[in-house]
C-alpha positions, 0 to 999 in steps of 0.5 A: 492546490488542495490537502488531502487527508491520506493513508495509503497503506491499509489491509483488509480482511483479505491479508492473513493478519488483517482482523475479519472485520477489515471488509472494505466497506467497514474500512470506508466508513471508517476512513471517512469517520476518521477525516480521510479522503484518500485511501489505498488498499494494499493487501499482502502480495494480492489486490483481489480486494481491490475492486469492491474497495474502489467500488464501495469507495468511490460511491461514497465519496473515497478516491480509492488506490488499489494497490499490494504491500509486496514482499520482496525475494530479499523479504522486504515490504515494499508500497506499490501503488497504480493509477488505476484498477485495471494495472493493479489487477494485472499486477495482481496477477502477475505476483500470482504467478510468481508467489511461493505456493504453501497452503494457508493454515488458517488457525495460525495465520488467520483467515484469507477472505475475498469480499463483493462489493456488498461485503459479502464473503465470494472467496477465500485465498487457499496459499499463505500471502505472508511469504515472500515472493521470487521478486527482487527489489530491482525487479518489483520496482521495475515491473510496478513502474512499467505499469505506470505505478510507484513502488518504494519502501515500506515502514522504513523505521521498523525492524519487520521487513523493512529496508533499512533493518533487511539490508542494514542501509538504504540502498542506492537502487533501485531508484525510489523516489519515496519512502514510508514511515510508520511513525512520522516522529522518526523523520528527523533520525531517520534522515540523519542516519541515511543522508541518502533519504535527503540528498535525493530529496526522497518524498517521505509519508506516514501511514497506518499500515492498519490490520484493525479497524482502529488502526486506521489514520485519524486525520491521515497524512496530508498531501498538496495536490493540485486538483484542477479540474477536479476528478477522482482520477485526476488526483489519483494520477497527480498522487502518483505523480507526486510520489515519484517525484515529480509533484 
């Protein structure tokens, strides 16, 4: 077994509130700056960074997790994560197609940009990432745990799009097996209030949900993994397994 310094909800230049400067090679240096050693992508109901974040990533020594921060028909924020790039692409594309289309304004909601593995600008996303999709809760879940993947709530203890503050409770399905917080100070109240989080023996996390380079976790969530034999895709897979409960 290993700890391994996490934070596994990041957004690059690509989520229109993420700052230009969140390239995914800016956020590798400063993952590994700041002691990380795994990180996972997870831009705005889109994973068109991904794979120059798991390239740039795992040449220097990052296990990458490709993954999106979806927003909800019921307009809540919810993680999901894969074992692999190939599923996220799919799910990728999958969310495309069910995305409200609405051009993007740029000089309200900030710019769209799609990066190489060498940082460099190869496109930009015309339609606004922010809105919400046409995917209930129960569907995302299912459609993310279909493609191997874990999906469960986002920063469950702020007021903007998260779980509790949408729907006034955690609910008791879909099924989650995990939760987020954005502040692991809020644990304690949080498992109070919703008894629920702990009767089910939910697997919690923290993490940054960065839009800015320095917003980035410093030390990062520490997770115990077993690592034997050691792979990049291994601890990846074991990470989800961990996550759904089963670690």
């Amino acid at each position: 077994m290993s700890l391994y310094a996490c934070d596994l909800h990041i957004h690059s230049c690509l989520s229109p509130c993420g700052d230009d400067d969140m390239t995914p090679g800016n956020i590798v240096g400063m993952s590994l700056l700041n002691g990380l050693q795994i990180v996972a992508l997870t831009d705005h109901n889109s994973t068109k960074n991904c794979p120059a974040f798991f390239k740039i990533a795992k040449d220097n020594g990052i296990i990458p997790v490709a993954g999106m921060e979806l927003t909800t028909a019921e307009d809540i924020h919810v993680v999901c994560l894969f074992r692999d790039l190939e599923s996220a692409m799919d799910f990728g594309k999958f969310v495309e197609k069910r995305r409200f289309k609405i051009k993007n304004e740029a000089e309200i909601f900030g710019r769209q940009l799609v990066t190489d593995e060498n940082d460099e600008i190869c496109g930009e996303e015309e339609n606004l990432l922010l809105n919400a999709s046409d995917l209930s809760l129960d569907e995302a879940f299912s459609e993310v745990t279909g493609r191997g993947g874990v999906c469960y709530p986002a920063h469950i203890d702020r007021s903007s799009n998260g779980i509790i503050a949408m729907l006034g409770d955690f609910p008791p399905e879909p099924h989650f097996t995990a939760f987020e917080l954005n502040d692991i100070a809020s644990l304690g109240g949080c498992r109070e209030k919703f008894p629920i989080l702990s009767e089910r023996g939910l697997v919690h996390i923290a993490s940054s949900d960065a839009h800015y380079l320095t917003d980035i976790s410093d030390g990062g969530f520490g997770i115990e993994i077993d690592d034997e034999e050691y792979s990049s895709n291994l601890v990846r897979n074991r990470l989800i397994d961990y996550l759904l409960g089963r670690g």
